[in-house]
mmCIF file as gemmi writes it, N, C-alpha and C atoms, coordinates in Angstrom:
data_model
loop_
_atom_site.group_PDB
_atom_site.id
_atom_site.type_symbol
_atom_site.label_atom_id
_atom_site.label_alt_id
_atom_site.label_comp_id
_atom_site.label_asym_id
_atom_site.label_entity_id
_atom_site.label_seq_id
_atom_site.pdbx_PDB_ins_code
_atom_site.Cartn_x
_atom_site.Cartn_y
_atom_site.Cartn_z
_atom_site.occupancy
_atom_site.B_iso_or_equiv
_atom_site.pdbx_formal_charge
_atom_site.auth_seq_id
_atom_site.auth_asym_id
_atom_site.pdbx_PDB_model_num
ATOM 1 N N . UNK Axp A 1 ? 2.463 49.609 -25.87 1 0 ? 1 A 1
ATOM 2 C CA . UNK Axp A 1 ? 2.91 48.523 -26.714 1 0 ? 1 A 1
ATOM 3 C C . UNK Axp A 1 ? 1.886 47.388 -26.584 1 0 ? 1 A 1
ATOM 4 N N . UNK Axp A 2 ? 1.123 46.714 -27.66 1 0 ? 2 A 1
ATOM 5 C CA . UNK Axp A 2 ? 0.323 45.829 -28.153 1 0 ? 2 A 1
ATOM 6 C C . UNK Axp A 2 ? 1.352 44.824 -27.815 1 0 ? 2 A 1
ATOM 7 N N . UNK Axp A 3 ? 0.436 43.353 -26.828 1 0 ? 3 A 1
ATOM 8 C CA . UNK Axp A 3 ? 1.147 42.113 -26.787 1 0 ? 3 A 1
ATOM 9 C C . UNK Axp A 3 ? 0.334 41.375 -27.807 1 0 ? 3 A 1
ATOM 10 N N . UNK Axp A 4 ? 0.564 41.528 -28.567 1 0 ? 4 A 1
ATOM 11 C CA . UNK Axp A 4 ? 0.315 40.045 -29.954 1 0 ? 4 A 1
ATOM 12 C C . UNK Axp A 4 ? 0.912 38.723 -29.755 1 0 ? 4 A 1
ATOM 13 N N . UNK Axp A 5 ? 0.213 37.629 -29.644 1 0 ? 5 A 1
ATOM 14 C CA . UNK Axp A 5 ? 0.667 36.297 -29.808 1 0 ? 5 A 1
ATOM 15 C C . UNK Axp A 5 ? 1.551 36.063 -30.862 1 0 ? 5 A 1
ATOM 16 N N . UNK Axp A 6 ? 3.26 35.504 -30.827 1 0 ? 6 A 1
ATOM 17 C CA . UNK Axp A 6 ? 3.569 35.07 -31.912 1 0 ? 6 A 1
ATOM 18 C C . UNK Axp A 6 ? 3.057 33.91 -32.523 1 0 ? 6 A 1
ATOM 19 N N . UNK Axp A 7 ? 2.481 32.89 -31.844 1 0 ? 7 A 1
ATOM 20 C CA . UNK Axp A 7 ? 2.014 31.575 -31.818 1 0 ? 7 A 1
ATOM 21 C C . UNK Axp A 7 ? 0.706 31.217 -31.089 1 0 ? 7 A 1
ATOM 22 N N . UNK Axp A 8 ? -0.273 30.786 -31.992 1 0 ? 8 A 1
ATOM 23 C CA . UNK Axp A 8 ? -1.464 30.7 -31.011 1 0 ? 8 A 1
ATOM 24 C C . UNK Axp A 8 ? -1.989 28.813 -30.827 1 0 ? 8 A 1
ATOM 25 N N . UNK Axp A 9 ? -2.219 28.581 -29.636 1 0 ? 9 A 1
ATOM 26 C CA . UNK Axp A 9 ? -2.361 27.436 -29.716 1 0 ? 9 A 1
ATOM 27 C C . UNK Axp A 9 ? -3.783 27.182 -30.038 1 0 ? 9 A 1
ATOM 28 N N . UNK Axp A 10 ? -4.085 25.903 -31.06 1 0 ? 10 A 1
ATOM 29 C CA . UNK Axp A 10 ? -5.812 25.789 -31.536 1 0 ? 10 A 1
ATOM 30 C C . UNK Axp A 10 ? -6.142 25.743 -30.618 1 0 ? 10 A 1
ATOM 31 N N . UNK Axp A 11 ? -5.828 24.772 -29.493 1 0 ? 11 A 1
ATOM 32 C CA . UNK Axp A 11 ? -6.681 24.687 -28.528 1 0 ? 11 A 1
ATOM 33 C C . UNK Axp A 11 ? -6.265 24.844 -26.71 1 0 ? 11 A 1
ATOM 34 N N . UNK Axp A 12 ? -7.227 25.887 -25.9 1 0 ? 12 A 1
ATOM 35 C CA . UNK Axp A 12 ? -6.893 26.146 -24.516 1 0 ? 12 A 1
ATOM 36 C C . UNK Axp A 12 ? -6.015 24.36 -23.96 1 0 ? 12 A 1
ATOM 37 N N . UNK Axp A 13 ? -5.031 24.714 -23.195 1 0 ? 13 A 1
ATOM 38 C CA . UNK Axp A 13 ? -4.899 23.465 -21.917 1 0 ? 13 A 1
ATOM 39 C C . UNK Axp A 13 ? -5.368 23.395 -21.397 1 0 ? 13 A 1
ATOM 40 N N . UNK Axp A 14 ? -5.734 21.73 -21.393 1 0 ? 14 A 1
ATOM 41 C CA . UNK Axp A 14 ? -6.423 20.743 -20.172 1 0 ? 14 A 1
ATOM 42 C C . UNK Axp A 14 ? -6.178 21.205 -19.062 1 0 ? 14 A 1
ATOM 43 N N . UNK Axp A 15 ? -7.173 21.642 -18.202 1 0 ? 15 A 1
ATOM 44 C CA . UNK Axp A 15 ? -6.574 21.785 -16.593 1 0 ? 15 A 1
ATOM 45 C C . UNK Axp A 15 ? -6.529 20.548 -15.804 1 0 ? 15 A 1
ATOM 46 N N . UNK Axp A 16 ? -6.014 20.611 -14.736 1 0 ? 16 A 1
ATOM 47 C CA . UNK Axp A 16 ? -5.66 19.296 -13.812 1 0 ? 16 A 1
ATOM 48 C C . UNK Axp A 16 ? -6.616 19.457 -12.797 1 0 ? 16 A 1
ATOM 49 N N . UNK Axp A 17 ? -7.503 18.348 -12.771 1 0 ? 17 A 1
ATOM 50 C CA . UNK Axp A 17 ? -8.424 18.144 -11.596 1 0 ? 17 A 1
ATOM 51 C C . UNK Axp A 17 ? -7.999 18.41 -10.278 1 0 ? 17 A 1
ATOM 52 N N . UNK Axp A 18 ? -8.662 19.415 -9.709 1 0 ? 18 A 1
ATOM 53 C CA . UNK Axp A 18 ? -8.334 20.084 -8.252 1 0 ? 18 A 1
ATOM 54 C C . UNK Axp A 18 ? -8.401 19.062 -7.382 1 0 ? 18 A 1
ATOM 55 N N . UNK Axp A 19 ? -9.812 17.804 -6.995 1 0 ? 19 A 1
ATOM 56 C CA . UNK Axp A 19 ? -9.73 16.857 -6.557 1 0 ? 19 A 1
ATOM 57 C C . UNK Axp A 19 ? -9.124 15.982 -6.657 1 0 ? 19 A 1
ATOM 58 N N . UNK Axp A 20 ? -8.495 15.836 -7.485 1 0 ? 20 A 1
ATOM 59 C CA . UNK Axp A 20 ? -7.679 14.206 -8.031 1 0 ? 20 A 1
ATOM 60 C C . UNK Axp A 20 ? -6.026 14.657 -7.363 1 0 ? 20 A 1
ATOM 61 N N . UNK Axp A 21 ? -6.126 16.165 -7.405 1 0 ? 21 A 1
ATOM 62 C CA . UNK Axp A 21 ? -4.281 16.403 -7.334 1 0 ? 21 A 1
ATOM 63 C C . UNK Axp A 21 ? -3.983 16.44 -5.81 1 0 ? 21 A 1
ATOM 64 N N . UNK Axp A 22 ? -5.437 15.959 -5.247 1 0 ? 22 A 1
ATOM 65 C CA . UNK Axp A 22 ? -5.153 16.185 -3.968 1 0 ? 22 A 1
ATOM 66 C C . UNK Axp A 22 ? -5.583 14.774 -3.188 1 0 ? 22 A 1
ATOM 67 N N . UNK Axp A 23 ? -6.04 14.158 -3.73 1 0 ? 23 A 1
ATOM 68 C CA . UNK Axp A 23 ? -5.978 12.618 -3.766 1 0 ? 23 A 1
ATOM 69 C C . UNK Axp A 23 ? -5.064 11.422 -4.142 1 0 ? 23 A 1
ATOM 70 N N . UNK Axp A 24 ? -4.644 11.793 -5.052 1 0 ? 24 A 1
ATOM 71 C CA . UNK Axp A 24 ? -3.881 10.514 -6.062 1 0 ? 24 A 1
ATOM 72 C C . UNK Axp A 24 ? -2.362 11.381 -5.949 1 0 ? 24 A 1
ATOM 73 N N . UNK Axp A 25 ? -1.192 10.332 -6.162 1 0 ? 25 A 1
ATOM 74 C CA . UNK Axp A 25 ? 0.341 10.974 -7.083 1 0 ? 25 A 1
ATOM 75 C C . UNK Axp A 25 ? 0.225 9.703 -7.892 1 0 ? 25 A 1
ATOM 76 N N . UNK Axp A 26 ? 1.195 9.842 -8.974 1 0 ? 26 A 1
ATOM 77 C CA . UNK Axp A 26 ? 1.774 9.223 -10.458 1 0 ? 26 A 1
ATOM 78 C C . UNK Axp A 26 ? 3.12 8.499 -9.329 1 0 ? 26 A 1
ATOM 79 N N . UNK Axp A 27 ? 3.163 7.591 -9.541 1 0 ? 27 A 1
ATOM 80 C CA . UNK Axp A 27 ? 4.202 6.972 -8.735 1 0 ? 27 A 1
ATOM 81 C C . UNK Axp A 27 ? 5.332 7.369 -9.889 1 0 ? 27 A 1
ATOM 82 N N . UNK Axp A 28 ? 6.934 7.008 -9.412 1 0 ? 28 A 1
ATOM 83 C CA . UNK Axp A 28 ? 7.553 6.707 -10.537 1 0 ? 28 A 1
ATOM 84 C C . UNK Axp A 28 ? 7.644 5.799 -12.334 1 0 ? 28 A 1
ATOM 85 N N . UNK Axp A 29 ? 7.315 4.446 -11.664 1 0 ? 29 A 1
ATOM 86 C CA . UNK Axp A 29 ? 6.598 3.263 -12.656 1 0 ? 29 A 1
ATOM 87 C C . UNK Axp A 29 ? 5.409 3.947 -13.543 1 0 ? 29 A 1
ATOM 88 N N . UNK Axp A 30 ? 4.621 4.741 -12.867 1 0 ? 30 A 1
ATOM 89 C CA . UNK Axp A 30 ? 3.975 5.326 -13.797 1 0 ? 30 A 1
ATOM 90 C C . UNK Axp A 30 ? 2.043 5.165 -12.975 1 0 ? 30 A 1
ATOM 91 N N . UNK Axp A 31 ? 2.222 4.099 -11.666 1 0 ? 31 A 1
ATOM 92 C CA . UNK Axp A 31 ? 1.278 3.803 -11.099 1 0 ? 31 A 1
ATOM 93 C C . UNK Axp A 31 ? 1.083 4.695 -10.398 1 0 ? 31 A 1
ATOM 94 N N . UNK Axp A 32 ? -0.629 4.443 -10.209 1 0 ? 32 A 1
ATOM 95 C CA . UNK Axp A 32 ? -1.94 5.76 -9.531 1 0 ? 32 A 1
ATOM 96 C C . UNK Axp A 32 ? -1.582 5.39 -7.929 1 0 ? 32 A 1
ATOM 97 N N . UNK Axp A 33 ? -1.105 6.368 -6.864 1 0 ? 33 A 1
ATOM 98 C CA . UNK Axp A 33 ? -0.909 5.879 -5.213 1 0 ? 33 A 1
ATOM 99 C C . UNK Axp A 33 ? -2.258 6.875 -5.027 1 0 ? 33 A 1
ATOM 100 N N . UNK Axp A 34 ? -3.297 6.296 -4.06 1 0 ? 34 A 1
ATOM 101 C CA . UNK Axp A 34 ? -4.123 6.769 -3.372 1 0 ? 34 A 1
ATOM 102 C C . UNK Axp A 34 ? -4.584 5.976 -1.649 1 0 ? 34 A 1
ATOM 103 N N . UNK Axp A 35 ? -5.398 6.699 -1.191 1 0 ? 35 A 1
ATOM 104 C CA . UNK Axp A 35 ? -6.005 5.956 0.325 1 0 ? 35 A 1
ATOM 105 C C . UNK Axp A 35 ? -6.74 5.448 0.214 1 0 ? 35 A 1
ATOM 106 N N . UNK Axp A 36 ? -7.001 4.041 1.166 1 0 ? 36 A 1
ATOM 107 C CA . UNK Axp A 36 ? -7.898 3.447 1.049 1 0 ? 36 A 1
ATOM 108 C C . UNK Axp A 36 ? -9.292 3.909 1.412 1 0 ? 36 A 1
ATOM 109 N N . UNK Axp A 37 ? -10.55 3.106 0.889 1 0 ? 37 A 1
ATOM 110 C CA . UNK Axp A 37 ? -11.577 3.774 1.437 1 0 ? 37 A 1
ATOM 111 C C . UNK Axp A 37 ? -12.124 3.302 2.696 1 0 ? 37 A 1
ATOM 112 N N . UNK Axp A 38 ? -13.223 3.786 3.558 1 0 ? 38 A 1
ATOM 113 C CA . UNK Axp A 38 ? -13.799 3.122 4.727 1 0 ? 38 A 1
ATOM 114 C C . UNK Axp A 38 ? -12.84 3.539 6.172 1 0 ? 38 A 1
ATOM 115 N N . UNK Axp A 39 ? -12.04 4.674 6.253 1 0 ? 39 A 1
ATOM 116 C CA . UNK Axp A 39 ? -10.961 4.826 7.146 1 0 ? 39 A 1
ATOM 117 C C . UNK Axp A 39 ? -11.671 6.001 7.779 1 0 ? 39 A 1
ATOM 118 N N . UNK Axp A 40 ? -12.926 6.262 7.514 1 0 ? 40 A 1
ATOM 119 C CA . UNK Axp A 40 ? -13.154 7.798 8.259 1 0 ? 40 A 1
ATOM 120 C C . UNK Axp A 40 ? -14.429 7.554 9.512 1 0 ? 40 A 1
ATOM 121 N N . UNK Axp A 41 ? -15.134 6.875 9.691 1 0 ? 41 A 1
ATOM 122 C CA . UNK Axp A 41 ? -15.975 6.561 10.822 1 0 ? 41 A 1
ATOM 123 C C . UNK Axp A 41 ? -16.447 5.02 10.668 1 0 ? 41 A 1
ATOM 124 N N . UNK Axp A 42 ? -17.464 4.794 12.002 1 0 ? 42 A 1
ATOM 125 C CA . UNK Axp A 42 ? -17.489 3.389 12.317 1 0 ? 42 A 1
ATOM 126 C C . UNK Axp A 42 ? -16.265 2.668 12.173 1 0 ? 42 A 1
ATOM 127 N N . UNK Axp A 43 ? -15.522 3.077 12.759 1 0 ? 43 A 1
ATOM 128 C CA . UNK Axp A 43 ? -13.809 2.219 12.902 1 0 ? 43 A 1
ATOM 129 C C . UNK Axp A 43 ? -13.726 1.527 14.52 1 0 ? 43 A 1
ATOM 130 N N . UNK Axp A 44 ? -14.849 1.116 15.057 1 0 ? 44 A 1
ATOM 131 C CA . UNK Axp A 44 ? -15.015 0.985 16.357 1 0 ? 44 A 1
ATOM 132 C C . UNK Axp A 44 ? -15.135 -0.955 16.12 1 0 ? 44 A 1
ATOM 133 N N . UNK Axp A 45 ? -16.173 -1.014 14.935 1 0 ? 45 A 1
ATOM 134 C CA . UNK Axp A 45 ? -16.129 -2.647 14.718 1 0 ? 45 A 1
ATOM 135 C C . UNK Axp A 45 ? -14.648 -3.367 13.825 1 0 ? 45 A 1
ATOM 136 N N . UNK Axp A 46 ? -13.919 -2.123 13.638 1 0 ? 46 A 1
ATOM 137 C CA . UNK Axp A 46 ? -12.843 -2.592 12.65 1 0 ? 46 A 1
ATOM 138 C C . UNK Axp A 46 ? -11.749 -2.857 13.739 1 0 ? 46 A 1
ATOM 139 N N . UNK Axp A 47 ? -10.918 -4.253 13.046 1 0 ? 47 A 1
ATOM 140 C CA . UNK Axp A 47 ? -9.856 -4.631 13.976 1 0 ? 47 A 1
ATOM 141 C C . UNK Axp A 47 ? -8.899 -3.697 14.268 1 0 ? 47 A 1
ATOM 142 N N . UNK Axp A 48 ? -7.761 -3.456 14.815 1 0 ? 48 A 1
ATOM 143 C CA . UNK Axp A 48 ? -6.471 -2.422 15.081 1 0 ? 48 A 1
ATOM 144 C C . UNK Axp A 48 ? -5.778 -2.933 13.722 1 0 ? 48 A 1
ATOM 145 N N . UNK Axp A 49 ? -5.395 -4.015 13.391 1 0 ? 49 A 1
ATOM 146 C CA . UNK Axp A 49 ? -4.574 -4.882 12.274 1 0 ? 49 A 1
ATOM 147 C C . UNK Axp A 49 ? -5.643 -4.096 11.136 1 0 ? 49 A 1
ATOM 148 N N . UNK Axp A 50 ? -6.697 -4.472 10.663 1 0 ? 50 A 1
ATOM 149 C CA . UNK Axp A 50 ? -7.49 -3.693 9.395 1 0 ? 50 A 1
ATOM 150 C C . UNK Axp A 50 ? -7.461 -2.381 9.839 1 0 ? 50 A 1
ATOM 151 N N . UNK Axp A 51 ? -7.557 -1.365 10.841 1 0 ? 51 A 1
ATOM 152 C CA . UNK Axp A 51 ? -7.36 0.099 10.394 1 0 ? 51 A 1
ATOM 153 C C . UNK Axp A 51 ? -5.899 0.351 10.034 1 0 ? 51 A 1
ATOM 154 N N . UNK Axp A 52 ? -5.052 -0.418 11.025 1 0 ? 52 A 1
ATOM 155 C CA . UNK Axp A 52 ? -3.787 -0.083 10.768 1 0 ? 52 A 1
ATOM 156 C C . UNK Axp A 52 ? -3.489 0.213 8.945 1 0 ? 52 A 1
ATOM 157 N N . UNK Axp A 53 ? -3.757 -1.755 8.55 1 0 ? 53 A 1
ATOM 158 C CA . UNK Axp A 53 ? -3.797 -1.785 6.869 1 0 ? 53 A 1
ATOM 159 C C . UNK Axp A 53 ? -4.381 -0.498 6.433 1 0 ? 53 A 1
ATOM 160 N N . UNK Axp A 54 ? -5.131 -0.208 6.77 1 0 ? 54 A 1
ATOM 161 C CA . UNK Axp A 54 ? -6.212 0.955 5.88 1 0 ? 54 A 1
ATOM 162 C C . UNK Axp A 54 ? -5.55 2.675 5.783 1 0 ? 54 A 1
ATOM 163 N N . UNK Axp A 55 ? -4.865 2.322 6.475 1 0 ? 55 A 1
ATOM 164 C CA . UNK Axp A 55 ? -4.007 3.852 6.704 1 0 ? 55 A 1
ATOM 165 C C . UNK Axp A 55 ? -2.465 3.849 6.209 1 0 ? 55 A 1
ATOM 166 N N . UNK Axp A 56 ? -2.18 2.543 5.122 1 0 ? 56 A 1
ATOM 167 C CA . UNK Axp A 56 ? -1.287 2.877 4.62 1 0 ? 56 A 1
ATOM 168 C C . UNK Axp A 56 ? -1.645 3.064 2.781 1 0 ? 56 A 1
ATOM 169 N N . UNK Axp A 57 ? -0.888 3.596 1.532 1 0 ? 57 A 1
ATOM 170 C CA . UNK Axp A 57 ? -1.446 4.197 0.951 1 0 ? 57 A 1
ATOM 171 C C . UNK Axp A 57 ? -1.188 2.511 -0.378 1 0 ? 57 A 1
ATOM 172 N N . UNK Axp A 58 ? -2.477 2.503 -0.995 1 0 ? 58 A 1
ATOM 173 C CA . UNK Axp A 58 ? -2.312 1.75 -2.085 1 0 ? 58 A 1
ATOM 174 C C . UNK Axp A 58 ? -2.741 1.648 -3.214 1 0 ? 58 A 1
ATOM 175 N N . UNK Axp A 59 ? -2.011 0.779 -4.201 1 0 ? 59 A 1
ATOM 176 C CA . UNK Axp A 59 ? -2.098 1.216 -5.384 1 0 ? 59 A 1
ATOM 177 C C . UNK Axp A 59 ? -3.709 1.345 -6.299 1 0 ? 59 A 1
ATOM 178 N N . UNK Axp A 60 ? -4.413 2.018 -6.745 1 0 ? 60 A 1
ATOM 179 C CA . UNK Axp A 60 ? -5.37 2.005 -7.762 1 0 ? 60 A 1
ATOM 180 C C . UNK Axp A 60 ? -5.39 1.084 -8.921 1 0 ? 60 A 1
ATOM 181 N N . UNK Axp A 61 ? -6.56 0.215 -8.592 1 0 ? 61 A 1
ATOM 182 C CA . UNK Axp A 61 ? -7.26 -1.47 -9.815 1 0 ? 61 A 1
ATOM 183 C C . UNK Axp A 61 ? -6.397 -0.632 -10.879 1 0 ? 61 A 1
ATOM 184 N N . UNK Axp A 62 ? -5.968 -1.174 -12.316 1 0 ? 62 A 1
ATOM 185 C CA . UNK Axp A 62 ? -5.832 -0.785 -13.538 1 0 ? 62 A 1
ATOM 186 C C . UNK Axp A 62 ? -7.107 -0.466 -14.442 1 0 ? 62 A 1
ATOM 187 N N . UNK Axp A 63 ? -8.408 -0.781 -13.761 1 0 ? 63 A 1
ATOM 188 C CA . UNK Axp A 63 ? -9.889 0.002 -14.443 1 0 ? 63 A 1
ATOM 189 C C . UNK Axp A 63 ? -9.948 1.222 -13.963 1 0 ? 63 A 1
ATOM 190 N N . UNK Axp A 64 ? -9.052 1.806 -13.017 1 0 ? 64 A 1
ATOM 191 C CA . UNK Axp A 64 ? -9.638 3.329 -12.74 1 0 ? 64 A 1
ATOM 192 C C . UNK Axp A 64 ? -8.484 4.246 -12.843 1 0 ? 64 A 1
ATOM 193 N N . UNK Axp A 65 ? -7.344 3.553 -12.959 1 0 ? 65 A 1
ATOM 194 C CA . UNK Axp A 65 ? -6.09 4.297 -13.368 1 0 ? 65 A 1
ATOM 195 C C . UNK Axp A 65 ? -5.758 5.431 -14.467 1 0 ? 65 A 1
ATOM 196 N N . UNK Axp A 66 ? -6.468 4.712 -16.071 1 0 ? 66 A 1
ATOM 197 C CA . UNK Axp A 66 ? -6.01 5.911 -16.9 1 0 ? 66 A 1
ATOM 198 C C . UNK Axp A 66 ? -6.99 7.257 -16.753 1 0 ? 66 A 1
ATOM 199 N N . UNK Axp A 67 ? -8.572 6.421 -15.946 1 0 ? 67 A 1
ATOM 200 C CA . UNK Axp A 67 ? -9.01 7.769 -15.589 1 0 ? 67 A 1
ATOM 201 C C . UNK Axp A 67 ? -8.558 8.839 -14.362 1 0 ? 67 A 1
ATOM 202 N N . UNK Axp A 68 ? -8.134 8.434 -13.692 1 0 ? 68 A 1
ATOM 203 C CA . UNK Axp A 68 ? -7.488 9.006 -12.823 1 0 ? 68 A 1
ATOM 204 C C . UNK Axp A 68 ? -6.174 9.919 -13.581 1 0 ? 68 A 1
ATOM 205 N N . UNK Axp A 69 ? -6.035 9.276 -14.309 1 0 ? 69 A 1
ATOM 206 C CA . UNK Axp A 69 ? -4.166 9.925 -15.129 1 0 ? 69 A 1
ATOM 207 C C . UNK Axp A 69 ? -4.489 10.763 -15.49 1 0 ? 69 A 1
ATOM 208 N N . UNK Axp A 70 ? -5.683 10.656 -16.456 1 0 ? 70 A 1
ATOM 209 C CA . UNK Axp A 70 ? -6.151 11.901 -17.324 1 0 ? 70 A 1
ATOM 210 C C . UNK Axp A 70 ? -6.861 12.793 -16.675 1 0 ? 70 A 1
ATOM 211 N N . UNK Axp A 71 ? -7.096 13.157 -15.536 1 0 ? 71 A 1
ATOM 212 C CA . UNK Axp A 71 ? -7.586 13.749 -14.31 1 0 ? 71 A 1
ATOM 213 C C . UNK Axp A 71 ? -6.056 14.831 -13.974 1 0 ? 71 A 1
ATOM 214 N N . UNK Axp A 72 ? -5.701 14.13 -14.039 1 0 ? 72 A 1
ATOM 215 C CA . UNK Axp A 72 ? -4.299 14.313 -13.228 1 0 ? 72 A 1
ATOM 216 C C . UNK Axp A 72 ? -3.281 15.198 -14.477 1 0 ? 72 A 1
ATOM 217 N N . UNK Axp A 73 ? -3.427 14.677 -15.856 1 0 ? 73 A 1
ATOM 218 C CA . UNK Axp A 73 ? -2.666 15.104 -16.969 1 0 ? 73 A 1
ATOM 219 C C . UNK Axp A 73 ? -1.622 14.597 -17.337 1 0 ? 73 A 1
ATOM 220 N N . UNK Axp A 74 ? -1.245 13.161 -17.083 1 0 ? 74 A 1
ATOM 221 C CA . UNK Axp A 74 ? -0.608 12.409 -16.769 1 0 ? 74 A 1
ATOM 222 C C . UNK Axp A 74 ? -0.341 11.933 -18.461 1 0 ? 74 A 1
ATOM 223 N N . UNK Axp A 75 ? 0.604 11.892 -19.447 1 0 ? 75 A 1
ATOM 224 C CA . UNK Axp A 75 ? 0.535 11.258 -20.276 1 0 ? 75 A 1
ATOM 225 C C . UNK Axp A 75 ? 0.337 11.724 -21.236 1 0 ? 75 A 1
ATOM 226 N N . UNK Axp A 76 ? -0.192 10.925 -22.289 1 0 ? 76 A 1
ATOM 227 C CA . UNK Axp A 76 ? -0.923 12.002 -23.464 1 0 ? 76 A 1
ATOM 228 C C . UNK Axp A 76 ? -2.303 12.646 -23.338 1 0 ? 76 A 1
């Protein structure tokens, strides 16, 4: 038995960036959550109070957000 498409779509789906899905979530509101940067070496001149800050997760500027979304598939 031949599987024939009943419906063909014009065009393949967008895939979702392997890096981004493992970086970033879509908060509820609709905002980009990611880690801060500068948390992975030379943390020896950084205070306990600034690594602490640096290791909790925050929100992404609104200039890098819809690229990130559309990374992600976020939207239209």
């Amino acid at each position: 038995m031949s599987r024939l498409p009943l419906e063909r779509d014009p065009m393949p789906k967008m895939k979702t960036h392997s890096g981004a899905k493992k970086r970033f979530k879509v908060t509820a509101t609709g905002k980009v959550r990611g880690r801060h940067a500068f948390t992975s070496h030379i943390l020896e001149k950084k205070s306990p109070k600034h690594k602490r800050q640096l290791g909790k997760a925050m929100i992404v500027s609104d200039d890098d957000a819809p690229r990130i979304k559309r990374m992600l598939g976020v939207g239209k």
